[in-house]
TIVO-599411 format. One record per atom (N, C-alpha, C, O): residue in three letters; y, x, z. Coordinates in steps of 0.1 Angstrom, whole numbers, plus 2048, in hexadecimal, padded with zeros to 3 digits. Layout:
residues N
AlaYXZ...
//
This chain:
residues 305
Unk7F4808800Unk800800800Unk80D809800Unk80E811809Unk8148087F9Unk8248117F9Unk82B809800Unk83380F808Unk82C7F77FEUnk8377EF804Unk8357EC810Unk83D7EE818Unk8297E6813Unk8287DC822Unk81E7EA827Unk8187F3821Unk8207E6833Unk8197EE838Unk8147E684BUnk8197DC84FUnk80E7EC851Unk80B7E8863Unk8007D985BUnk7FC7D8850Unk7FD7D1864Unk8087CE871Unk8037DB87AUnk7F97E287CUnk8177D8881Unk8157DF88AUnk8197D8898Unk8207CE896Unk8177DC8A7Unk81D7D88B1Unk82F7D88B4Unk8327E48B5Unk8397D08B5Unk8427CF8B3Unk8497CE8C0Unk8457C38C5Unk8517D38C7Unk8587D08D2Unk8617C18D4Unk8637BC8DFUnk8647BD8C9Unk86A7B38CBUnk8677AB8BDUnk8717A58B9Unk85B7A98B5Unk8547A28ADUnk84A79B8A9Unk8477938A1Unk8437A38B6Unk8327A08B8Unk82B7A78ADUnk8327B08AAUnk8207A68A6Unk81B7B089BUnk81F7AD88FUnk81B7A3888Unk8287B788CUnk8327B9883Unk8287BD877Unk81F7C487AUnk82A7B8867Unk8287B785FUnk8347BF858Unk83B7B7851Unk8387CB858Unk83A7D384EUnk8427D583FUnk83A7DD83BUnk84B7D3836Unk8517D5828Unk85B7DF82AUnk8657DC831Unk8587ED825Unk8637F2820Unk86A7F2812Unk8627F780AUnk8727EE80DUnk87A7EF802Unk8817F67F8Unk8867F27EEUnk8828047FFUnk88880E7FEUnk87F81D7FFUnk87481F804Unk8868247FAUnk8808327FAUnk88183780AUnk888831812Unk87884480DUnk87884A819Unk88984C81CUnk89284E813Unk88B84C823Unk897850830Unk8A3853825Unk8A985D825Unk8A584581BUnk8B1841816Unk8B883981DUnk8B482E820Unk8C783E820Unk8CF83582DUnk8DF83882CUnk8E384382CUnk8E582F82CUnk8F482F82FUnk8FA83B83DUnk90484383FUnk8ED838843Unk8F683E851Unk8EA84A850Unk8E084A84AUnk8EF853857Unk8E586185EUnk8E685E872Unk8EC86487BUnk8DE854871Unk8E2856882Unk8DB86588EUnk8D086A88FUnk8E5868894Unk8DB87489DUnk8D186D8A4Unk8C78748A2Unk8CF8628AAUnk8C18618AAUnk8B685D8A5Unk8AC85D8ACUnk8B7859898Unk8AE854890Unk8A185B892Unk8A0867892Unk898853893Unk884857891Unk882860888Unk87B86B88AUnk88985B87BUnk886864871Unk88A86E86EUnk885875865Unk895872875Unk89B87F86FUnk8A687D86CUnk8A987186CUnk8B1886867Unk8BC88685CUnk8B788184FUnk8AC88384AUnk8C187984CUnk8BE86E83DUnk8C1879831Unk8CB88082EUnk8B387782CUnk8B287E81DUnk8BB87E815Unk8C3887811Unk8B986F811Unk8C5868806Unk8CA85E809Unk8C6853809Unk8D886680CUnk8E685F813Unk8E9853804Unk8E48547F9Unk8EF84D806Unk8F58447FEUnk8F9833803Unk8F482F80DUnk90082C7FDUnk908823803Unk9048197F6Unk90780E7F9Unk9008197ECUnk8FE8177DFUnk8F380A7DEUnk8E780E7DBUnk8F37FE7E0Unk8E37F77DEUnk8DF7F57CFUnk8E87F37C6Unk8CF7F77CDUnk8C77FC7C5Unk8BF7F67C0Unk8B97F77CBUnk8B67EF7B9Unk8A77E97B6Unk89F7F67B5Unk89A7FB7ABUnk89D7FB7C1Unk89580A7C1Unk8838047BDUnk87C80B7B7Unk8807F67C2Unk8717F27BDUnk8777E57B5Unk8817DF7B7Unk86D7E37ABUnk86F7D17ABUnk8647CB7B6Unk85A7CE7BCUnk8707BF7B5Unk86A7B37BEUnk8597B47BCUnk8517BA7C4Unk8567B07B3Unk84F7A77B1Unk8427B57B5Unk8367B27B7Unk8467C27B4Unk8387CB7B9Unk8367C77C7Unk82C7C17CCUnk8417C97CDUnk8407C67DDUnk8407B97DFUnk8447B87EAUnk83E7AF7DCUnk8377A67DCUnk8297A17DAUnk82179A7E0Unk8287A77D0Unk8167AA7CBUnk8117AE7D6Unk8077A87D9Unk8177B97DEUnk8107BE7EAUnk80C7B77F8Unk8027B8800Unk8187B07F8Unk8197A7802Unk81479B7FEUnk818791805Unk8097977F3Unk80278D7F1Unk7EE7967F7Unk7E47957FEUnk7F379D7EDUnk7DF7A87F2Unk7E37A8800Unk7D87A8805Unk7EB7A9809Unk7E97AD816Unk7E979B81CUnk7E279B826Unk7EE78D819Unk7ED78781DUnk7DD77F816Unk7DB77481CUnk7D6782810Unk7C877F808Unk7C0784817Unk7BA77C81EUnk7C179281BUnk7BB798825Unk7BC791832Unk7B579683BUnk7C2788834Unk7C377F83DUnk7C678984CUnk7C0788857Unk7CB78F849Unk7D2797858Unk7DA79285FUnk7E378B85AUnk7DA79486BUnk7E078A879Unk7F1790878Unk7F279C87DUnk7FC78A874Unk80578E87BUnk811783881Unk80F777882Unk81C78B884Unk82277E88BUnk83277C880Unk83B77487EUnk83178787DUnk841786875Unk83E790869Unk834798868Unk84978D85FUnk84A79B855Unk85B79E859Unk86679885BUnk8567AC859Unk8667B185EUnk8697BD84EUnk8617C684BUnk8737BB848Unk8757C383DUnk8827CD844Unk88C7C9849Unk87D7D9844Unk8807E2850Unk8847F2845Unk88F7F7846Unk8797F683EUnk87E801839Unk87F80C841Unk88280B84DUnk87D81C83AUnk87C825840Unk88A82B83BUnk88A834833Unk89782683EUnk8A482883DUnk8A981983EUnk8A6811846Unk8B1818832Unk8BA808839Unk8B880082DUnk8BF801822Unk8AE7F5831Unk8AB7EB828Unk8B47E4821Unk8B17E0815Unk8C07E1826Unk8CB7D681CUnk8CD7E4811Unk8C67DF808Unk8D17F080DUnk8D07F3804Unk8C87EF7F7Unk8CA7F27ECUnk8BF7E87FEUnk8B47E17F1Unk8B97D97E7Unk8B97CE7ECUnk8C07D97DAUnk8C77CD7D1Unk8BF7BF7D3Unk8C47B47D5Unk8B17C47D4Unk8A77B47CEUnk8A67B17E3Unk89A7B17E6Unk8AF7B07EFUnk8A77AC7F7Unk8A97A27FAUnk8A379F805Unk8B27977F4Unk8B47897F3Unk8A67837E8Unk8A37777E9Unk8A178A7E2Unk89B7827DAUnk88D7817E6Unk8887777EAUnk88B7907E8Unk8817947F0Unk87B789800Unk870785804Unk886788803Unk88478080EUnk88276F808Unk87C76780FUnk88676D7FDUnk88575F7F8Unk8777627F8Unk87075E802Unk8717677EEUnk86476D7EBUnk85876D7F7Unk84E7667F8Unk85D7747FEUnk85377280BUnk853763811Unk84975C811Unk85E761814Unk85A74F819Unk856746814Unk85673C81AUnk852746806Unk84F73F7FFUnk83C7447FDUnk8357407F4Unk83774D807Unk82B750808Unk82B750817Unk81F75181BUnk83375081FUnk82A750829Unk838746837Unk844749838Unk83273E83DUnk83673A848Unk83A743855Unk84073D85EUnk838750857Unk83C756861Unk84C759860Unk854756857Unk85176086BUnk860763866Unk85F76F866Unk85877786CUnk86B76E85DUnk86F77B851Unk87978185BUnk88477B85FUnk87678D85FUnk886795866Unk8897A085DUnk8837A7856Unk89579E861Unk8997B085AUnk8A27B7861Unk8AD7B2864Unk89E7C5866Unk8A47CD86DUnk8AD7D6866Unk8A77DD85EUnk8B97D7868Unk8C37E385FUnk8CC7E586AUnk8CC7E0876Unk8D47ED867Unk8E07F686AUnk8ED7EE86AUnk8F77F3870Unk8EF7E1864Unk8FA7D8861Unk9067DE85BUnk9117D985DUnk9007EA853Unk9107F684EUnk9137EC842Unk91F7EE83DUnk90C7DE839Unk90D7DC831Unk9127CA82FUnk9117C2826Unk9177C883CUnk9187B883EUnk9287B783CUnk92F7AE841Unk92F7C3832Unk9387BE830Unk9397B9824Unk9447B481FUnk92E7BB81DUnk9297B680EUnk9287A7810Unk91E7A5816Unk92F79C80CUnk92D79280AUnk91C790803Unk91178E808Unk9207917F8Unk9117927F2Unk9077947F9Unk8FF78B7F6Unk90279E805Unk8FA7A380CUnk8F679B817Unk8EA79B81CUnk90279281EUnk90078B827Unk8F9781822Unk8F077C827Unk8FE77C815Unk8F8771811Unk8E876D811Unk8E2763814Unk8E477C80AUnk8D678080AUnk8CE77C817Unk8C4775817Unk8D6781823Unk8CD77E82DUnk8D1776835Unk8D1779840Unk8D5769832Unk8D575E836Unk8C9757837Unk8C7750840Unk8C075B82CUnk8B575782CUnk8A875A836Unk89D754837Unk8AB76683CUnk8A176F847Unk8A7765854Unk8B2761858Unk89B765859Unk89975F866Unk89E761873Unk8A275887AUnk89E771875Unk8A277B87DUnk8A678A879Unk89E793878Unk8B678A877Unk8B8795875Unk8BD79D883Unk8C179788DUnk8BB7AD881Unk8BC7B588DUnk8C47C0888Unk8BE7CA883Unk8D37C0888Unk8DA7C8887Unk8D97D6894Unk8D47D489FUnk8DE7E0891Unk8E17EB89DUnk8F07EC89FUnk8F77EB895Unk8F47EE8A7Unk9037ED8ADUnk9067F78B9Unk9077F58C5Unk9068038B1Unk9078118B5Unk9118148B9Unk91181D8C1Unk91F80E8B6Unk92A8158BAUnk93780B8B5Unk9378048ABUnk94180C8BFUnk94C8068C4Unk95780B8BCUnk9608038B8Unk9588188BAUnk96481D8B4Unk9658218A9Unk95D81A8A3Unk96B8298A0Unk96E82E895Unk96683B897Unk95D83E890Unk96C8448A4Unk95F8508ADUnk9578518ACUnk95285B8A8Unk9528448B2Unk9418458B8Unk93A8418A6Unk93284789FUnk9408388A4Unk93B837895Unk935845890Unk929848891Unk93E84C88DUnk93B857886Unk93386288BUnk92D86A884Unk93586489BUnk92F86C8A9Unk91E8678A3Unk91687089EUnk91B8558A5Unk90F8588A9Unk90884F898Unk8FC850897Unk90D849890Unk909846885Unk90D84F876Unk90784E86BUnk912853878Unk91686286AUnk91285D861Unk90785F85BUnk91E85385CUnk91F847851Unk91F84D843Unk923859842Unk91C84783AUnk92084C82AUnk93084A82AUnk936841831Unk935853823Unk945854826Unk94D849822Unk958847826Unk94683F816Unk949836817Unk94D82A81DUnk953821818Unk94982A829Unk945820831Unk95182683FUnk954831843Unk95381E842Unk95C81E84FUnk95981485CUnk95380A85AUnk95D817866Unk959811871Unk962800870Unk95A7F6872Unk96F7FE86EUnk9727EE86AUnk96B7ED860Unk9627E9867Unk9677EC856Unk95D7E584DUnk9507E2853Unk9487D984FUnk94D7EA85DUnk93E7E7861Unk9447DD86BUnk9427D1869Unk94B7E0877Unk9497D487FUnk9517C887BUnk9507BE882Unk9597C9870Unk95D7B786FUnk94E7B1867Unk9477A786BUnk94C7B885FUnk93D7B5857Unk9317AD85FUnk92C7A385CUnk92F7B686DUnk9287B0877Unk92C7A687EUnk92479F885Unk9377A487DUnk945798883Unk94378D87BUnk94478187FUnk940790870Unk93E784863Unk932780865Unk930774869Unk92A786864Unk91F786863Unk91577B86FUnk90C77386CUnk91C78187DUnk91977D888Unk91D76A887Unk91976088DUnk92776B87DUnk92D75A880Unk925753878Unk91F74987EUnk92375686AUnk92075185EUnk90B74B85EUnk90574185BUnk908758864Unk8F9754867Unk8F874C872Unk8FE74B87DUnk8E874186AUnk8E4738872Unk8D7739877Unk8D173187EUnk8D0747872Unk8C0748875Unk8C4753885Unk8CD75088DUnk8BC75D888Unk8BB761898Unk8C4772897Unk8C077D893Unk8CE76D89AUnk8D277D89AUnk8D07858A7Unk8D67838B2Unk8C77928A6Unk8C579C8B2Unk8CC7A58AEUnk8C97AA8A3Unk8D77A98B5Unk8DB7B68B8Unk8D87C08C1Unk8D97BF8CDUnk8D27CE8B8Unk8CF7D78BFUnk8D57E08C5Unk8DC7E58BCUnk8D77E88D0Unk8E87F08D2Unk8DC7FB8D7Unk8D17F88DDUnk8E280B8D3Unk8DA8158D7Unk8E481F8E1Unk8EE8258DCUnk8E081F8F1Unk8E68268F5Unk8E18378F6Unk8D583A8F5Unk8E783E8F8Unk8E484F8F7Unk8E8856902Unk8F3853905Unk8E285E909Unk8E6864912Unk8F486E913Unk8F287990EUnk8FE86D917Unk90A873917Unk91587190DUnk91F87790AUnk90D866908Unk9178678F9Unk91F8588F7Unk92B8568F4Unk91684E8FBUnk91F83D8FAUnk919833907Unk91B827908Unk91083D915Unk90D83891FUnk913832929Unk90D82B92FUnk92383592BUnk92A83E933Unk92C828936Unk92681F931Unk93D827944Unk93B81A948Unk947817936Unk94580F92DUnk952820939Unk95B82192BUnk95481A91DUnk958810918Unk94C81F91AUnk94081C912Unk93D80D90FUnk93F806905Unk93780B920Unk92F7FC91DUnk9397ED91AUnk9367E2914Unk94A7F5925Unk9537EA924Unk9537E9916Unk94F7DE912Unk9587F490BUnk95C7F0900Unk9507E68FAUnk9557DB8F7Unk9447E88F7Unk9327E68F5Unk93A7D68F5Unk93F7D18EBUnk93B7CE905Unk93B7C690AUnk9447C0902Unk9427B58FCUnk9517C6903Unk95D7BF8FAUnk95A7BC8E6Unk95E7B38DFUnk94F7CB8E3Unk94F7C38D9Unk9407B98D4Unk93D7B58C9Unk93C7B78DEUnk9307AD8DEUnk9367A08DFUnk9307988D9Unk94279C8E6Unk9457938EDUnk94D78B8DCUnk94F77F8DCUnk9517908D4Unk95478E8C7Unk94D7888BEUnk9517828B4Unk93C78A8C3Unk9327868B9Unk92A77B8BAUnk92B7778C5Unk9227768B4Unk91A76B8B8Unk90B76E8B6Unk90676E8ABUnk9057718C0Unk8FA7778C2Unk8EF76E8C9Unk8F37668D1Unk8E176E8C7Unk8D97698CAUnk8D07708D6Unk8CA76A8E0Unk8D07838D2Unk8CA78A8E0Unk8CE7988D9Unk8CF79C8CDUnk8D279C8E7Unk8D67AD8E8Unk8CA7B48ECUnk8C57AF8F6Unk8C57BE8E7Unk8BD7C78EAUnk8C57D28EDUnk8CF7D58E7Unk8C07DC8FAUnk8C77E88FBUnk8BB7F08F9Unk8B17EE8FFUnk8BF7FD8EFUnk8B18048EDUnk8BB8148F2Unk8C78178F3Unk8AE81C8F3Unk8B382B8F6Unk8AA8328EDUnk8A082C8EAUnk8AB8408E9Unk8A18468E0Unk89184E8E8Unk8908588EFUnk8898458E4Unk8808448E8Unk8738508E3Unk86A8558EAUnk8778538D4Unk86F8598CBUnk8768688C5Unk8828648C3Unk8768708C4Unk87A87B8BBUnk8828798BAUnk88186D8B8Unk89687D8B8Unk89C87D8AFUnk8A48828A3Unk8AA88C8A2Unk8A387F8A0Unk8B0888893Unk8B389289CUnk8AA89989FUnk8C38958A4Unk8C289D8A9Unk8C08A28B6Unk8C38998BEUnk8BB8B08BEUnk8BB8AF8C6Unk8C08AD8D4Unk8B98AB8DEUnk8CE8AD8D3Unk8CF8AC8DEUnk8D589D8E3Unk8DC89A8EDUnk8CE8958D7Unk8CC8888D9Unk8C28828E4Unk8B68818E1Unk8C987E8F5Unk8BE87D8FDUnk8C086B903Unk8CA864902Unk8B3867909Unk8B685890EUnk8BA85B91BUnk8B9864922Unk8C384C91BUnk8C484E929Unk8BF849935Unk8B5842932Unk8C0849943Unk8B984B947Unk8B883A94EUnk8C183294BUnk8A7837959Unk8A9829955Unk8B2824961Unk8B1818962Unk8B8828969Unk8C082596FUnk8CF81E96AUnk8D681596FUnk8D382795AUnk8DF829952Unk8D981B94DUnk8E081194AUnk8CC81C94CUnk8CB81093EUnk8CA803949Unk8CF7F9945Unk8C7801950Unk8C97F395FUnk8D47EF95FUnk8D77E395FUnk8DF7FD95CUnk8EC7F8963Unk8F57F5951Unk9017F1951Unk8EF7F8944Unk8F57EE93CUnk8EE7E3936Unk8F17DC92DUnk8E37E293EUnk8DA7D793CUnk8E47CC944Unk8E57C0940Unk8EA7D2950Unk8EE7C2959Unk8FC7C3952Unk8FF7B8951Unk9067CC94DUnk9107CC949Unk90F7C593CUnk9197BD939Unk9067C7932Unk90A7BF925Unk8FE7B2920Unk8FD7AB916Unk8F77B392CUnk8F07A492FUnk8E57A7921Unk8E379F918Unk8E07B3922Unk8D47B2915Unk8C87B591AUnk8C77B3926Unk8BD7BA912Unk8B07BA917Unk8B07C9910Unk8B67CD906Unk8A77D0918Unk8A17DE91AUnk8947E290EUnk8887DF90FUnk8997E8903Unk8917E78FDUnk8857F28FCUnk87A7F08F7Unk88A802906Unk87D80690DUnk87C7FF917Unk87F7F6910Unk87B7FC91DUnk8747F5926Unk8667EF923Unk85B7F1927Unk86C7E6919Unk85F7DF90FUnk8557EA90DUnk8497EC911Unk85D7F1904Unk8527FB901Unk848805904Unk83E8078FEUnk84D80A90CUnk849812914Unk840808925Unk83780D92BUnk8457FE926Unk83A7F5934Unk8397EB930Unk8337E3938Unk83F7E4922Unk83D7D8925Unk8417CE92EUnk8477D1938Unk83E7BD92BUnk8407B5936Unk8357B6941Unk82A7B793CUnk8357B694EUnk8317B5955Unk8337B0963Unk83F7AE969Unk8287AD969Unk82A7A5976Unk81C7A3984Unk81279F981Unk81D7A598CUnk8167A6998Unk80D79C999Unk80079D99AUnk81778E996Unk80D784993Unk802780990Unk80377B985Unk7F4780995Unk7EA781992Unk7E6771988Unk7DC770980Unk7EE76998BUnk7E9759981Unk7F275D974Unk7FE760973Unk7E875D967Unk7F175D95DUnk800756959Unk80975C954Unk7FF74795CUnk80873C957Unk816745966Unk81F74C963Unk812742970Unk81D746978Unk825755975Unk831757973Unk81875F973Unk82176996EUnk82976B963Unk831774962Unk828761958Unk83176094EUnk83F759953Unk84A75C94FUnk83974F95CUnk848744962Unk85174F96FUnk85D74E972Unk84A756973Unk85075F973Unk85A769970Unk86376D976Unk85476D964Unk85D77595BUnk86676D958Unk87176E95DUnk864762950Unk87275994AUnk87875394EUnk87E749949Unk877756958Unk882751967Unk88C75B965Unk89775796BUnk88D76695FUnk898770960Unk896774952Unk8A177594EUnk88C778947Unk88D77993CUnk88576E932Unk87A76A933Unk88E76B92BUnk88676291CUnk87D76A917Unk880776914Unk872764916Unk86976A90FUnk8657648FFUnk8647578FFUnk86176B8F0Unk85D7658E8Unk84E7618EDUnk8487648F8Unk84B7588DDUnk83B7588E0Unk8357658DCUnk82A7668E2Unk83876F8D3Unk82E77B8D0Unk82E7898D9Unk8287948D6Unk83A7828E8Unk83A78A8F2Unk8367878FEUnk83578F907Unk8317768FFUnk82B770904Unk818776902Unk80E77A909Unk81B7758F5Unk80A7758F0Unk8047868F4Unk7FA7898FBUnk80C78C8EEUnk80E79B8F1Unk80A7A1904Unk8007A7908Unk81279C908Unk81479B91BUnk80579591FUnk7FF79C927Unk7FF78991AUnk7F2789921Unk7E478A918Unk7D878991BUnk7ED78C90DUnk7DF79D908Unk7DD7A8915Unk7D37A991DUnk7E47AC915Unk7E97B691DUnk7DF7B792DUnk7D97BF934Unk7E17AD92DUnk7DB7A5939Unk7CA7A093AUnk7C479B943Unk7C67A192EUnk7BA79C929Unk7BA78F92CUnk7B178D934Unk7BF786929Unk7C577592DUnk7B9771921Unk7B6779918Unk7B3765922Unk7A376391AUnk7AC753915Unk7A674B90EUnk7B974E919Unk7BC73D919Unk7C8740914Unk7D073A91AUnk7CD74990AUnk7DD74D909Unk7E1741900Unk7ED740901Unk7DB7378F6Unk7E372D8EEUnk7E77218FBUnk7F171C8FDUnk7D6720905Unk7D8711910Unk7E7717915Unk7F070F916Unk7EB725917Unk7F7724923Unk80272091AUnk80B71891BUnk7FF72D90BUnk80F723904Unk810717905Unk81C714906Unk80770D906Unk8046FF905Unk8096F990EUnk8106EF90CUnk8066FF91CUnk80B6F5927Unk81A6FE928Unk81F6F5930Unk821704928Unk82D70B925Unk83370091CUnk83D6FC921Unk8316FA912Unk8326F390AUnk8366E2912Unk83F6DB912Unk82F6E2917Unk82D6D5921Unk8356D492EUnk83A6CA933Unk8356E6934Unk83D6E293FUnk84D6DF940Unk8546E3938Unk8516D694EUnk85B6CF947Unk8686D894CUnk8746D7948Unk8626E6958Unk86B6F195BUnk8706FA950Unk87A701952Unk8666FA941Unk86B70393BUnk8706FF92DUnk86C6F4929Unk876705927Unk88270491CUnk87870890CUnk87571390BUnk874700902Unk86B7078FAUnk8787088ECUnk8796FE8E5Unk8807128ECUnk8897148DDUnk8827158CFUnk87D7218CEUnk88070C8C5Unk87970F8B8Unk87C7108AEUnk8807078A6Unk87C71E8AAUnk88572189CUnk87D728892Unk879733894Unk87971E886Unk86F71F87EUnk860726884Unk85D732882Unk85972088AUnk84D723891Unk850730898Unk848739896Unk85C7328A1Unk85C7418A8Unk8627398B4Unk86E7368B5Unk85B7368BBUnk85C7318CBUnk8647378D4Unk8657428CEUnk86D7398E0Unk87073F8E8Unk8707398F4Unk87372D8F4Unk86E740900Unk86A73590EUnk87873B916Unk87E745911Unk87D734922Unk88473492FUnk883729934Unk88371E92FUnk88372D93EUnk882720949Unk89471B94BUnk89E72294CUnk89570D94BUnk8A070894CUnk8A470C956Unk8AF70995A
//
């Protein structure tokens, strides 16, 4: 397969089903922390680098194979809206499969009318929201020169109003570099501008670009966890949800007593657990009259009222 690839385990997806669109580590931005390294091929340019219709072909042989997943996330090994065909692409996939379609990017390109339009149609997009200033922009995302820090955040400003499917915003904090309290107020001020569905706070977890790119520490990450009201995205990954609770159904009403949980983090959590009744509890979750069941195109999310 060159296009789809996994499924894989997803921190915030459940088992992610896989499309890249684009060539290896082609990207608007060079971020210092990126997994992959410094970006090969810089450019700001979108492209029909594949046709549609191969990566689609693929994503039909892999749905023949009848493989378990919970979403397709068109993600890319650099930054997927550079793709020309990724409006067609996402039409394309929903039109074969009922799961939802996410797509994870950089948001350097939501000042493209055209672009936003495209993903109007995805379910769940997951922008990253790296940086506050004109500074930090360039400090910790090392933009194509074309691109500037007001174009990116009114873009995301637009973007944030105009969409009606699930928008997550990802924000990556760094050790010594956008941790600081200075930091989180601005973070805070410019979240409070946007219309968002869930904040993820992630730190770099894996390798990065460069060295002396470090996470911070989890004390730092507690205290912009309560400051900008988001969710811990090592945390997840690194321990997962968990709980003392020895009855499955309580230890979930537990959790979402203080955090919403999806269902493929629900489902995920008492795998985990070796739980042998995991549809009966979605079920009675479903039924009980303490908890909240949100439904947006078969993607569930629970809190207790």
């Amino acid at each position: 397969m060159k296009f789809v690839y996994g499924p894989v385990p997803s921190r915030r997806l459940g088992i992610s089903l896989g499309i890249s669109p684009i060539p290896k580590k082609t990207c608007n931005y060079s971020c210092i922390y990126c997994q992959l390294g410094r970006t090969d091929h810089m450019t700001n340019k979108r492209r029909m680098f594949y046709p549609v219709k191969e990566i689609v072909k693929e994503f039909e042989m892999t749905l023949k194979a009848n493989i378990k997943f919970d979403a397709v996330t068109i993600v890319g090994e650099g930054e997927p809206t550079l793709y020309l065909g990724l409006g067609e692409l996402i039409d394309e996939i929903k039109k074969r499969t009922d799961k939802p379609v996410a797509v994870i990017t950089n948001g350097a390109l939501f000042y493209d009318k055209k672009l936003r339009s495209e993903l109007y149609c995805a379910d769940i997009v997951l922008p990253t929201l790296d940086a506050y200033d004109a500074d930090t922009f360039k400090r910790i995302n090392r933009p194509h020169g074309s691109i500037d820090f007001k174009m990116v955040s009114s873009g995301l400003k637009l973007f944030s109003e105009e969409y009606q499917g699930q928008l997550w915003i990802e924000l990556m904090l760094i050790d010594g570099i956008n941790d600081d309290d200075s930091s989180l107020k601005k973070y805070s001020e410019t979240l409070g501008e946007l219309k968002y569905a869930r904040l993820y706070i992630n730190t770099p977890v894996r390798p990065p670009a460069e060295p002396y790119v470090k996470a911070v520490e989890r004390e730092k990450m507690d205290h912009a966890v309560d400051v900008l009201g988001g969710i811990s995205i090592d945390l997840l990954q690194s321990q997962g949800f968990h709980s003392e609770i020895e009855n499955d159904y309580e230890a979930i009403i537990s959790i979402i007593k203080r955090h919403p949980m999806n269902q493929f983090e629900i489902e995920g959590f008492l795998s985990s657990r070796d739980c042998k009744n995991i549809d009966a509890i979605l079920c009675d979750l479903k039924k009980d009259s303490k908890v909240i069941s949100l439904n947006y195109k078969g993607y569930d999310t629970y809190r207790l009222k």
